[in-house]
Biopython code that builds the backbone (N, CA, C, O; Angstrom):
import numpy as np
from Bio.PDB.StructureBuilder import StructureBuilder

atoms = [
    (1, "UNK", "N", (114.928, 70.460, 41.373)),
    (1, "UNK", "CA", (115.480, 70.152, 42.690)),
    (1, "UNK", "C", (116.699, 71.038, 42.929)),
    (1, "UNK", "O", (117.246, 71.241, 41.845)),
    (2, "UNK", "N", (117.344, 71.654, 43.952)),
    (2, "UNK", "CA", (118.006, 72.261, 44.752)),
    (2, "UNK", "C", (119.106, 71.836, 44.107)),
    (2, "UNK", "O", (118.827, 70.738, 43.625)),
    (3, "UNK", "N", (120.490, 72.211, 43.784)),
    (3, "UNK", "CA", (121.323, 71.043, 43.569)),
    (3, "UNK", "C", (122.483, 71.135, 44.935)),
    (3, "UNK", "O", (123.610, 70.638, 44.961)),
    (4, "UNK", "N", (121.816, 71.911, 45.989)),
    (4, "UNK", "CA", (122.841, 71.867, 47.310)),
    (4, "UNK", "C", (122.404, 70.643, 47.887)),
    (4, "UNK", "O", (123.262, 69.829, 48.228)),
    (5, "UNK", "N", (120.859, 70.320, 48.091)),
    (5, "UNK", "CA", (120.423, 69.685, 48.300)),
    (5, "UNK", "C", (121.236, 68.163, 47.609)),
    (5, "UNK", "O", (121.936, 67.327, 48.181)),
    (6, "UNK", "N", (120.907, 68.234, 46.547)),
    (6, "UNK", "CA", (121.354, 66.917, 46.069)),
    (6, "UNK", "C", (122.570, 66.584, 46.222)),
    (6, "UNK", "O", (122.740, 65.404, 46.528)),
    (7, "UNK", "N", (123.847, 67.483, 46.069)),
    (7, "UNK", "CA", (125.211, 67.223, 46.810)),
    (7, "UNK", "C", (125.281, 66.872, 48.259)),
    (7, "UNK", "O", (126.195, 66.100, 48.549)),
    (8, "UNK", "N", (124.462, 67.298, 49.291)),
    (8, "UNK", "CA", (124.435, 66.972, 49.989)),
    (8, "UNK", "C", (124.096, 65.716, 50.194)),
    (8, "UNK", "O", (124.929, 65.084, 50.844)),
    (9, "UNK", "N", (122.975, 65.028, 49.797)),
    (9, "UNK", "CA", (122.345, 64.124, 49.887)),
    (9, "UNK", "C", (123.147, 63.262, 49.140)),
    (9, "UNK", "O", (122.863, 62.126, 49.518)),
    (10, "UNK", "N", (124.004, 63.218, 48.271)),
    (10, "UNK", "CA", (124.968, 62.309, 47.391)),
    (10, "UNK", "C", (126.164, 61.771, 48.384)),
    (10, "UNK", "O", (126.367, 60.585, 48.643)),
    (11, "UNK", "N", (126.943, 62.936, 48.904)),
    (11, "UNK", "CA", (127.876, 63.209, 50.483)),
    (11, "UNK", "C", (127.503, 62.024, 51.025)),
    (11, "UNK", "O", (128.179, 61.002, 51.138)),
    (12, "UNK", "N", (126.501, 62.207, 51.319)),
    (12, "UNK", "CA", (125.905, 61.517, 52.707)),
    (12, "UNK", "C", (125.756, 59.915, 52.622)),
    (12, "UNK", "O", (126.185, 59.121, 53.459)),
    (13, "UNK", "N", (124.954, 59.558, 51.261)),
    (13, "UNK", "CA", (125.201, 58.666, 50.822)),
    (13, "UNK", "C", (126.228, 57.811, 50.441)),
    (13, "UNK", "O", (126.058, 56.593, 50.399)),
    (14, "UNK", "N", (127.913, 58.674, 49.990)),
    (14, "UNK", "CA", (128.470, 57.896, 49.918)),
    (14, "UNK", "C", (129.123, 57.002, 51.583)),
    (14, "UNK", "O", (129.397, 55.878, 52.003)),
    (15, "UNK", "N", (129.083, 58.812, 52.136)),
    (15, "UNK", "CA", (129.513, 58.216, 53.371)),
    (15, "UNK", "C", (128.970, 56.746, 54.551)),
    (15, "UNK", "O", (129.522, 56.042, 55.396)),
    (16, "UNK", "N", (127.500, 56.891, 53.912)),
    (16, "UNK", "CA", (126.950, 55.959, 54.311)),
    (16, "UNK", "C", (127.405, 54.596, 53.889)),
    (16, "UNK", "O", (127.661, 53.716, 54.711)),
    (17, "UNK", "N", (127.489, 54.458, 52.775)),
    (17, "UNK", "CA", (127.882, 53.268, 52.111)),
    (17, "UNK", "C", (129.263, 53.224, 52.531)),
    (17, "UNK", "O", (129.505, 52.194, 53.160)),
    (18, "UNK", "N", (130.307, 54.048, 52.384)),
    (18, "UNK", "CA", (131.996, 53.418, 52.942)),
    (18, "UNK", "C", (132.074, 53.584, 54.102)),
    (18, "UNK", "O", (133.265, 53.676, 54.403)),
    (19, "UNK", "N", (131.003, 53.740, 55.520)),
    (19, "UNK", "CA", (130.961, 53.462, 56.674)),
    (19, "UNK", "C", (130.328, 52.140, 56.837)),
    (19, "UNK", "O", (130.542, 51.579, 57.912)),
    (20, "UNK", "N", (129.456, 51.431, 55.814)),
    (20, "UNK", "CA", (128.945, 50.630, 56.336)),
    (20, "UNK", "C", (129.732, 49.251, 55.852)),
    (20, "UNK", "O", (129.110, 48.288, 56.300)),
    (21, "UNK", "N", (130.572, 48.948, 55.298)),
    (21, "UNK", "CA", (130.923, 48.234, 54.987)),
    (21, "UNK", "C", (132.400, 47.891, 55.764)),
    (21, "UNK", "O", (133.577, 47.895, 55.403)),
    (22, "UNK", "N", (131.621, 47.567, 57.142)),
    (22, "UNK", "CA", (132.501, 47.276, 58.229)),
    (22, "UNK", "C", (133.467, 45.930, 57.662)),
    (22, "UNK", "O", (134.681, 45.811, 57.827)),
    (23, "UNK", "N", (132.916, 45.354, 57.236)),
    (23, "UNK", "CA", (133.480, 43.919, 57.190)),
    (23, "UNK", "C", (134.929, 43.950, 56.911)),
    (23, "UNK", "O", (135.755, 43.134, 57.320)),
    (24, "UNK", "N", (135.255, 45.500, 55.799)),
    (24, "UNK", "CA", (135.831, 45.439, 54.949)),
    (24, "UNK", "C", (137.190, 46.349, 55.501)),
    (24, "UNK", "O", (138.346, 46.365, 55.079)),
    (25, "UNK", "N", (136.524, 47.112, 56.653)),
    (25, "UNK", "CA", (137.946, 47.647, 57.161)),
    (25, "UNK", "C", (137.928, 47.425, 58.729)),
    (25, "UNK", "O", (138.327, 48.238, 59.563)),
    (26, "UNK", "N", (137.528, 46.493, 58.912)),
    (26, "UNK", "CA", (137.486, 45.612, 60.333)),
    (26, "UNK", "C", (138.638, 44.647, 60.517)),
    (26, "UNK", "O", (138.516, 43.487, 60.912)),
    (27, "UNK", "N", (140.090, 45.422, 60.095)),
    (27, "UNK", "CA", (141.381, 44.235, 60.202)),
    (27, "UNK", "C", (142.598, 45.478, 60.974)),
    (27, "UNK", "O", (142.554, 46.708, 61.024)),
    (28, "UNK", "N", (143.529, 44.563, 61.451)),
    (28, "UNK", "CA", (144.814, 44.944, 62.118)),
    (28, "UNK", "C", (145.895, 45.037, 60.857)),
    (28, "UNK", "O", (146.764, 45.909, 60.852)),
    (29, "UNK", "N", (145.750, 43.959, 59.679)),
    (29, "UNK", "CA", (146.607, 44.024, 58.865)),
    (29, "UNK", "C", (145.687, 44.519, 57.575)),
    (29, "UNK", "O", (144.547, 44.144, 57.301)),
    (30, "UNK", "N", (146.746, 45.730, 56.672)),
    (30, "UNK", "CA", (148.117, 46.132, 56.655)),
    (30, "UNK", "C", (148.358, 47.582, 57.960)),
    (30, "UNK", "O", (147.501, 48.192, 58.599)),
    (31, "UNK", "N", (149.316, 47.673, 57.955)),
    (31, "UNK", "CA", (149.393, 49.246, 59.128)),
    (31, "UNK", "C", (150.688, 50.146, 57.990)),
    (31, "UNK", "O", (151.537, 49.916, 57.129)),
    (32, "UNK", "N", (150.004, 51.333, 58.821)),
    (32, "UNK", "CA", (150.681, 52.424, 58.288)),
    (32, "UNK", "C", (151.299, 53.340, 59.062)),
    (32, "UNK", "O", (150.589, 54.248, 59.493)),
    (33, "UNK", "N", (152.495, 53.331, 59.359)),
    (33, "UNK", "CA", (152.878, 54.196, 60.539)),
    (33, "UNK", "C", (152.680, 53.801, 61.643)),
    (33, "UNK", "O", (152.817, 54.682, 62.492)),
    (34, "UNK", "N", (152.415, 52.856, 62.006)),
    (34, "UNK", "CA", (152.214, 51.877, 63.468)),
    (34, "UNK", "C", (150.786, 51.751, 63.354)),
    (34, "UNK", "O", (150.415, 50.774, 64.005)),
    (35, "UNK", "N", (149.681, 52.449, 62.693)),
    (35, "UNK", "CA", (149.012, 52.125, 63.102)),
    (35, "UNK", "C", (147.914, 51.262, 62.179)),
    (35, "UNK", "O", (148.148, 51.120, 60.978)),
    (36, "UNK", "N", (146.570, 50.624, 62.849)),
    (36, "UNK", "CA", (146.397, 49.472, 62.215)),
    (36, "UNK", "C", (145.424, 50.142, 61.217)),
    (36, "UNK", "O", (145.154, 51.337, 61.346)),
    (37, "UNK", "N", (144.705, 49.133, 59.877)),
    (37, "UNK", "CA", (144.168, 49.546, 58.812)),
    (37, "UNK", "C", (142.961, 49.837, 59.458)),
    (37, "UNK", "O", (142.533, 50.874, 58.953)),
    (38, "UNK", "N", (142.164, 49.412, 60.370)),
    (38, "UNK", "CA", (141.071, 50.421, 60.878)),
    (38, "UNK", "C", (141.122, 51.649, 61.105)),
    (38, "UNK", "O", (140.214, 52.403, 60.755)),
    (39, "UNK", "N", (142.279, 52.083, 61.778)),
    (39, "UNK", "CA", (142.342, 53.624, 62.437)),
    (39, "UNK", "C", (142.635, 54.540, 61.076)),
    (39, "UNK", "O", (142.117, 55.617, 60.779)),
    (40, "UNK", "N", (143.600, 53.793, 60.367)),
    (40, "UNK", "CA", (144.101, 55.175, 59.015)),
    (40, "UNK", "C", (142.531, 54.931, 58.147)),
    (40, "UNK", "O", (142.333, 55.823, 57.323)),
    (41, "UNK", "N", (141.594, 54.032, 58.212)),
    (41, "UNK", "CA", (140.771, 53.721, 57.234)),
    (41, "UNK", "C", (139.694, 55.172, 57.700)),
    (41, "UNK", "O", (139.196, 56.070, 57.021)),
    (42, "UNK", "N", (139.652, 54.838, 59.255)),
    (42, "UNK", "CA", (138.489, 55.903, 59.917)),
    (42, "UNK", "C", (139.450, 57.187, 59.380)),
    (42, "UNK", "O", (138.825, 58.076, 58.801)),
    (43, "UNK", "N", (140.842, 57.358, 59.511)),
    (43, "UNK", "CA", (140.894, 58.910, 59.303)),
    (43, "UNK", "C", (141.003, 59.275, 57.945)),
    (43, "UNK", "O", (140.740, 60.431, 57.615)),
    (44, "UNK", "N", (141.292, 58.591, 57.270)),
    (44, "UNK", "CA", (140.862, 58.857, 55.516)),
    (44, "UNK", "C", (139.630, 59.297, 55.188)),
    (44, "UNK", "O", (139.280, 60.292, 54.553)),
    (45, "UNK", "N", (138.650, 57.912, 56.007)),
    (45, "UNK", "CA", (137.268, 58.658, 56.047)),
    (45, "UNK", "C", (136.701, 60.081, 56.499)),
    (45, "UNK", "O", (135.624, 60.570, 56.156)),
    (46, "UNK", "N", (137.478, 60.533, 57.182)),
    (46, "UNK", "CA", (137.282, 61.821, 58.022)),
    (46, "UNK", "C", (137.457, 62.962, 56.817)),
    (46, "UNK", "O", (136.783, 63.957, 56.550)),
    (47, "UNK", "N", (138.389, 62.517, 56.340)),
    (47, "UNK", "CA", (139.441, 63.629, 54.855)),
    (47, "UNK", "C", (138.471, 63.735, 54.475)),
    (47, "UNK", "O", (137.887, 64.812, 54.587)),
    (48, "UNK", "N", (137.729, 62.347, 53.688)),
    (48, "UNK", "CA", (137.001, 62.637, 52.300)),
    (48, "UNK", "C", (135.839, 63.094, 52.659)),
    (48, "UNK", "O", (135.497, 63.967, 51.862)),
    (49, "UNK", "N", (134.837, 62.874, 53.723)),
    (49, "UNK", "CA", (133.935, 63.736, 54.495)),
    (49, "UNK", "C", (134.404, 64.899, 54.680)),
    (49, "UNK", "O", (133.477, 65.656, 54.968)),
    (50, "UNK", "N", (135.160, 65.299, 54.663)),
    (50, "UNK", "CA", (135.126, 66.852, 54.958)),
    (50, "UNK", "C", (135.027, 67.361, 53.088)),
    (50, "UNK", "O", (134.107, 67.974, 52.548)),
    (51, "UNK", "N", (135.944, 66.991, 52.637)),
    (51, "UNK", "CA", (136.500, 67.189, 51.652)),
    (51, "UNK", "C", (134.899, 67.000, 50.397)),
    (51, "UNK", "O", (134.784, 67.702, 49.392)),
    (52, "UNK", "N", (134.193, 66.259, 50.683)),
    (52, "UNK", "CA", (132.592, 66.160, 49.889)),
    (52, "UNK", "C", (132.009, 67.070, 50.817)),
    (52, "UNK", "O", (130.912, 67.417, 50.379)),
    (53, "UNK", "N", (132.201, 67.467, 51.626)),
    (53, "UNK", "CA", (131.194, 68.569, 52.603)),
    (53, "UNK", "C", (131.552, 69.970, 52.247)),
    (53, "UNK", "O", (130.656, 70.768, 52.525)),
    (54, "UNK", "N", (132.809, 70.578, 51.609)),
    (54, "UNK", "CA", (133.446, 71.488, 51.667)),
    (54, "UNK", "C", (132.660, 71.365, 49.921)),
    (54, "UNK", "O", (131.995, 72.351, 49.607)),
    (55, "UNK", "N", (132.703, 70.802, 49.409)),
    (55, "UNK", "CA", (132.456, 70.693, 48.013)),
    (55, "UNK", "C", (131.360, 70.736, 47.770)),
    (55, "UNK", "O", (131.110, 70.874, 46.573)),
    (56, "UNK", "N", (130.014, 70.633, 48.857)),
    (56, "UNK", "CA", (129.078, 71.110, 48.753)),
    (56, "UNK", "C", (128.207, 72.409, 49.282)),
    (56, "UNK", "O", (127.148, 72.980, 49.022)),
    (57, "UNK", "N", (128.943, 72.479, 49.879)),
    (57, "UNK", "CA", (129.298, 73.737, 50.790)),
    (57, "UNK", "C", (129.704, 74.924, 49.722)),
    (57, "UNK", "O", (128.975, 75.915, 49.696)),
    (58, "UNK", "N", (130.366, 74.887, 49.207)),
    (58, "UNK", "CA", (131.036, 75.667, 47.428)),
    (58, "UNK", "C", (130.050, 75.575, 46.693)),
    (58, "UNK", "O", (129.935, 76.546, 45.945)),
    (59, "UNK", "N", (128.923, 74.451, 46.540)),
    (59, "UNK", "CA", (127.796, 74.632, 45.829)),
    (59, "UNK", "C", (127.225, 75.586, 46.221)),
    (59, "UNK", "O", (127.035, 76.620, 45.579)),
    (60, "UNK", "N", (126.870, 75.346, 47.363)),
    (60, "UNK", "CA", (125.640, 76.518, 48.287)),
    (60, "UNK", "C", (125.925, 77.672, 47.944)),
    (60, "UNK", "O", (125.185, 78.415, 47.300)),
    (61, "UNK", "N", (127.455, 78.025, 48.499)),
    (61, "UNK", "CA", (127.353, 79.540, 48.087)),
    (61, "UNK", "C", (128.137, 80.111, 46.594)),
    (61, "UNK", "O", (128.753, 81.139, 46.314)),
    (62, "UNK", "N", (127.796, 78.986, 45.902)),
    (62, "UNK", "CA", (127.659, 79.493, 44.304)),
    (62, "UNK", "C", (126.349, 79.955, 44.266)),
    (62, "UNK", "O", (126.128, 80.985, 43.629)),
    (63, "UNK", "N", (125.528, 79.436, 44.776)),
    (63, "UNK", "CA", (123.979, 79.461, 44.705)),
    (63, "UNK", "C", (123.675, 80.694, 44.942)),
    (63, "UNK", "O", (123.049, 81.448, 44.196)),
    (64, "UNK", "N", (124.251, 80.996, 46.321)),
    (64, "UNK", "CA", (123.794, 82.231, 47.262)),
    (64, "UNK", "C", (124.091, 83.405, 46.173)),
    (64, "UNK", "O", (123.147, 83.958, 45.607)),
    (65, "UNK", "N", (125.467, 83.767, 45.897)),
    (65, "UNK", "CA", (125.819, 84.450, 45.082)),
    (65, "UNK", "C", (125.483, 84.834, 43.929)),
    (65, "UNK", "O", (125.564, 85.961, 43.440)),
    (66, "UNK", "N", (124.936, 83.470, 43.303)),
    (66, "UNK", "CA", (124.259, 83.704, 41.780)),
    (66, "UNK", "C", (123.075, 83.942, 41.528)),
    (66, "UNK", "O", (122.673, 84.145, 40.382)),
    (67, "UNK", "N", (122.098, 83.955, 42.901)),
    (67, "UNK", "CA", (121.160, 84.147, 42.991)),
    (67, "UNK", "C", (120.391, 85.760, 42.505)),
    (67, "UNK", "O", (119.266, 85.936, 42.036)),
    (68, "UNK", "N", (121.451, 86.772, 42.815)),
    (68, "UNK", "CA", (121.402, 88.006, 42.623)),
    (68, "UNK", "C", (121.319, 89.191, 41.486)),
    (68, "UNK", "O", (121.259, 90.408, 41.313)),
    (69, "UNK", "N", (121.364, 87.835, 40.809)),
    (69, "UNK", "CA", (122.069, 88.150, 39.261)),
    (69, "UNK", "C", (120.773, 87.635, 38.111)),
    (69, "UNK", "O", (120.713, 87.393, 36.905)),
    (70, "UNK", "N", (119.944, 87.638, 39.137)),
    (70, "UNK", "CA", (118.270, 87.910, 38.115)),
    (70, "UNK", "C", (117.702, 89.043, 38.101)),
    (70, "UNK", "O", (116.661, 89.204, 37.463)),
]
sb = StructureBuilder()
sb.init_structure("model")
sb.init_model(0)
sb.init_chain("A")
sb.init_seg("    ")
for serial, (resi, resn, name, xyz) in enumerate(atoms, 1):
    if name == "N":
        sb.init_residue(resn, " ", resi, " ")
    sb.init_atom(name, np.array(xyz, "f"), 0.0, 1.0, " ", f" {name:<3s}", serial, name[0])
structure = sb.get_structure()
């Protein structure tokens, strides 16, 4: 199997799972900077999505690169 593929597909998954677990960041309390634990929760989420996307993304073009070298 691909292993861009599978980083990707890992990404995605987690994101799936710490988006879906509304229950859990569906509150006003605690806040950070005025604002409430939903909003810093969504933009944390934003970080680490990028931040697993960028990291698979670095897979790919390890791939691309190493490819050449047969």
């Amino acid at each position: 199997m691909n292993v861009y593929y599978l980083a990707v597909g890992i990404t995605f998954l987690i994101d799936i799972i710490l988006y879906s677990v509304f229950s859990v960041f569906n509150k006003v309390q605690p806040e950070l900077l005025g604002l409430p634990f939903f909003y810093w929760y969504q933009i944390l989420m934003l970080v680490v999505t990028t931040v697993l996307m960028i990291g698979a993304s670095t897979i790919k073009n390890g791939e691309v690169k190493g490819s050449g070298n047969r």
